[in-house]
C-alpha positions as CSV (number, residue, x, y, z in Angstrom):
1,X,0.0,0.0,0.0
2,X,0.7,3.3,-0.6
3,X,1.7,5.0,2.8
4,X,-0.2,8.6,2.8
5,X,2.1,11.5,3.3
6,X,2.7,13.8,6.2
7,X,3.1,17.4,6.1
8,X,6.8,17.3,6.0
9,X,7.1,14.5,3.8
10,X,4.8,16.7,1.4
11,X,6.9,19.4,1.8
12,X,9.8,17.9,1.4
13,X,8.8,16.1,-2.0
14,X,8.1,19.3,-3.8
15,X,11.2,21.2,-5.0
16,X,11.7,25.0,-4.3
17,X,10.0,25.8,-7.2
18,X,6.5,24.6,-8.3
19,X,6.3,22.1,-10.8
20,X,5.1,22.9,-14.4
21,X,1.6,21.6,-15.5
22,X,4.0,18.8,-17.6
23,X,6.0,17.7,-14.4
24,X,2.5,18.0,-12.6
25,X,0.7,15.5,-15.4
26,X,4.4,12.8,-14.8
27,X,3.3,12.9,-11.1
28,X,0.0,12.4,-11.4
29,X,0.3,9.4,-13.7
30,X,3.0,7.8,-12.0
31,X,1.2,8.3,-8.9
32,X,-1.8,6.4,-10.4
33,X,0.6,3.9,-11.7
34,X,1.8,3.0,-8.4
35,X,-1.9,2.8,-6.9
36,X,-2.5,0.6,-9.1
37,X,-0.1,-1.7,-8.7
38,X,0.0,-1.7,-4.8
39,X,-3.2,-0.7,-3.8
40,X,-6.0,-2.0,-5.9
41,X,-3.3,-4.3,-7.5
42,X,-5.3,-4.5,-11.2
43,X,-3.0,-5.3,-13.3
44,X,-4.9,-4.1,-16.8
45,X,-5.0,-0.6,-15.3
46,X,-1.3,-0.8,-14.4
47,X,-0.6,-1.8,-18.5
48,X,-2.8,1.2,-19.6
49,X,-0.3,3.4,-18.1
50,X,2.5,2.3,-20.1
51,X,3.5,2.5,-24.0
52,X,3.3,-1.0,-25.3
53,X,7.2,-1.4,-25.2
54,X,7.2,-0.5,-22.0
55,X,9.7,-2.3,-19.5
56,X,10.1,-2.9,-16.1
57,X,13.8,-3.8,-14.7
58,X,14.5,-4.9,-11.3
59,X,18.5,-4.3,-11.3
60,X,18.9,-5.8,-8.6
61,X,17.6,-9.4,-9.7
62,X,16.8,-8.6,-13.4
63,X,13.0,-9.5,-12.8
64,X,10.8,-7.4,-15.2
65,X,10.3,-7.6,-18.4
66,X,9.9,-5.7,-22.0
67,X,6.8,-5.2,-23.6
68,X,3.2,-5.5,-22.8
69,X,2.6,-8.9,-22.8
70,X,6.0,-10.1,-20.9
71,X,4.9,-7.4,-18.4
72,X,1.6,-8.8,-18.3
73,X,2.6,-11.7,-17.3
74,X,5.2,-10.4,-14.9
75,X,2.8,-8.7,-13.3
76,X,0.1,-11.3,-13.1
77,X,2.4,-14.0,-12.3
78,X,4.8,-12.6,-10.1
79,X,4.8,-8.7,-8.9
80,X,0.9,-8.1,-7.8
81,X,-0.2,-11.3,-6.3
82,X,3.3,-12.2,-4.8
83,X,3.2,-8.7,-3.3
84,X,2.8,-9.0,1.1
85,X,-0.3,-8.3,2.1
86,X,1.1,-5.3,4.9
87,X,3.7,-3.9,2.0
88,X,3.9,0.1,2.5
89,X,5.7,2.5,0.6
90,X,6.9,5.7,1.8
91,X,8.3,8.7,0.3
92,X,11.4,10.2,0.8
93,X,12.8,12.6,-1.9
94,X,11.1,12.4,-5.4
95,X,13.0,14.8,-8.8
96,X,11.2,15.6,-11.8
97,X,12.4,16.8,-14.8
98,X,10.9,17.1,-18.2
99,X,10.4,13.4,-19.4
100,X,11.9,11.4,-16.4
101,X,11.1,11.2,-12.3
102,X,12.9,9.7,-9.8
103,X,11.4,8.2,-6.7
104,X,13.2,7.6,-3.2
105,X,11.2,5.7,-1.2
106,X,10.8,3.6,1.6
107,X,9.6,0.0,0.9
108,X,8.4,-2.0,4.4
109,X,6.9,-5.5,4.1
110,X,6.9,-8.7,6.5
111,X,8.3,-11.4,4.2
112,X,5.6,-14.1,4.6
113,X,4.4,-14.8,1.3
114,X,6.9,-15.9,-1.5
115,X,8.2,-13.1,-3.6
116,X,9.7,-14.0,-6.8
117,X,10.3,-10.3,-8.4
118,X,12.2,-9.8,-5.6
119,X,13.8,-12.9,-4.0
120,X,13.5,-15.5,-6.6
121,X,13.2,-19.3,-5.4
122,X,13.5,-17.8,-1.6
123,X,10.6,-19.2,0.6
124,X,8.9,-16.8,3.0
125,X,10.8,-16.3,6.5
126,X,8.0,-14.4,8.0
127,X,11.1,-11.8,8.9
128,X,10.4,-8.0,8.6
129,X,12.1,-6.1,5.9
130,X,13.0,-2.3,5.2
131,X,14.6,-1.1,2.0
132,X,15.5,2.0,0.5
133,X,14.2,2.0,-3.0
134,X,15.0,4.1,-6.3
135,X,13.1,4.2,-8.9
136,X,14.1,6.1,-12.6
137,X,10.7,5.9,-14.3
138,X,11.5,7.4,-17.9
139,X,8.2,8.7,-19.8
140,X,6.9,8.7,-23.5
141,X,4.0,9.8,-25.3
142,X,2.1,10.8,-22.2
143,X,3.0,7.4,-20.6
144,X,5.3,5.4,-18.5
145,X,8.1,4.0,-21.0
146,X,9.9,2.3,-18.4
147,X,11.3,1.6,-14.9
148,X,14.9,1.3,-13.7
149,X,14.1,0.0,-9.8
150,X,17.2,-0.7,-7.8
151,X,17.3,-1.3,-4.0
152,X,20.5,-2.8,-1.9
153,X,19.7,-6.7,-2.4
154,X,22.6,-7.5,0.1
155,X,20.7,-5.6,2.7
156,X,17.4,-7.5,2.3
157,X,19.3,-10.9,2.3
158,X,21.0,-9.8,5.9
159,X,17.6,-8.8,7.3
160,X,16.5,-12.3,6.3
161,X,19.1,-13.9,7.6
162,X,20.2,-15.6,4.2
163,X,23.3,-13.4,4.2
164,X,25.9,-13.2,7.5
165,X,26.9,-9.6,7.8
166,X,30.1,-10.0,10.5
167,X,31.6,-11.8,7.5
168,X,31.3,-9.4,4.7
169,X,31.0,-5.2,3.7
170,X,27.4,-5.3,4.2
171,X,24.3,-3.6,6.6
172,X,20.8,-5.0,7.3
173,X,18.2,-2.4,8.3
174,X,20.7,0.4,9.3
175,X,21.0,0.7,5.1
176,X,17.1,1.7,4.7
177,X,17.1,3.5,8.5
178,X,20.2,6.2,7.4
179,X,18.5,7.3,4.2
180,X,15.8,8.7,5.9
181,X,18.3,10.0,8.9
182,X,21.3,11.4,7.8
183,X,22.6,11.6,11.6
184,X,22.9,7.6,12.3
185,X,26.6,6.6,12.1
186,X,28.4,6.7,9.2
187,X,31.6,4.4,9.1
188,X,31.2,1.2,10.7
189,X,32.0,-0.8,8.2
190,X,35.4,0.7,7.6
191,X,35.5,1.1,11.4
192,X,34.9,-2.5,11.8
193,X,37.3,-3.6,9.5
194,X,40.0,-1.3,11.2
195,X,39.4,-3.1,14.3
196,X,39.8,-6.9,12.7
197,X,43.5,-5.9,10.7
């Protein structure tokens, strides 16, 4: 679900100067884009917001596809109904420009339904999960031409405990929790590896 925004998270996703009616018409339909995929998850809807060579690329695992039909099937098979029922998305920092957004966001979800767009072949561990996501949404013809998402995969895997981070360079939660505060500590991997040598 779409988390609704607070006053400060309003004010802090519109830039210091007011959007044209363009940029206005990119939110608005990448906004409805997103309600439709995580709120009332209809997946025809979703489609009719995209050119028909749209494509959708999950960097991090390559899960997507190119096209209407592949996407149609991505998103029927895999992204809407393999999508945790208590999944919430929260801004952080969104740029516009002419023909391209940008979304920083906040993705929350309890991992207790198998996701396959995200952690193909992994079964659910019922372990909570918070991820800083980007999304480059590029825009054609008054519709969504496609979507580069990338999120820190390693980070997900620790909070799952598929991935051991006092072996390796890598953060669970503390990832997602300092791109929305800036203040947490910065350094403690390189301060950690300081202390082992």
């Amino acid at each position: 679900m779409v988390k609704e925004q607070t006053v400060d998270e309003q004010t802090n996703l519109q830039a210091t100067t007011k959007l044209t009616p363009d940029q206005e018409f990119l939110q608005e339909l990448w906004e409805e884009h997103l309600r439709y995929e995580f709120d009332t998850h209809n997946i025809e809807d979703t489609l009719a917001t995209m050119v028909e060579d749209a494509y959708v690329n999950d960097i991090p695992v390559m899960t997507g596809g190119v096209g209407k039909p592949a996407l149609r099937e991505f998103y029927s098979k895999y992204f809407i109904p393999q999508m945790p029922p208590d999944m919430e998305l929260t801004p952080i920092s969104r740029t516009i420009g002419t023909d391209q957004l940008v979304d920083e966001m906040m993705v929350k979800f309890t991992h207790t339904i198998r996701m396959d767009w995200m952690l193909p072949g992994i079964a659910p561990t019922g372990k909570r999960v918070e991820v800083a996501v980007v999304a480059i949404v590029r825009f054609r013809d008054g519709k969504l031409a496609h979507e580069h998402i990338y999120w820190d995969q390693a980070s997900v895997l620790v909070q799952l405990g598929l991935l051991d981070p006092g072996t390796l360079p890598v953060v669970g939660i503390d990832s997602a929790r300092k791109a929305i505060n800036p203040n947490l500590p910065s350094n403690t991997l390189i301060d950690r590896a300081s202390d082992c040598n």
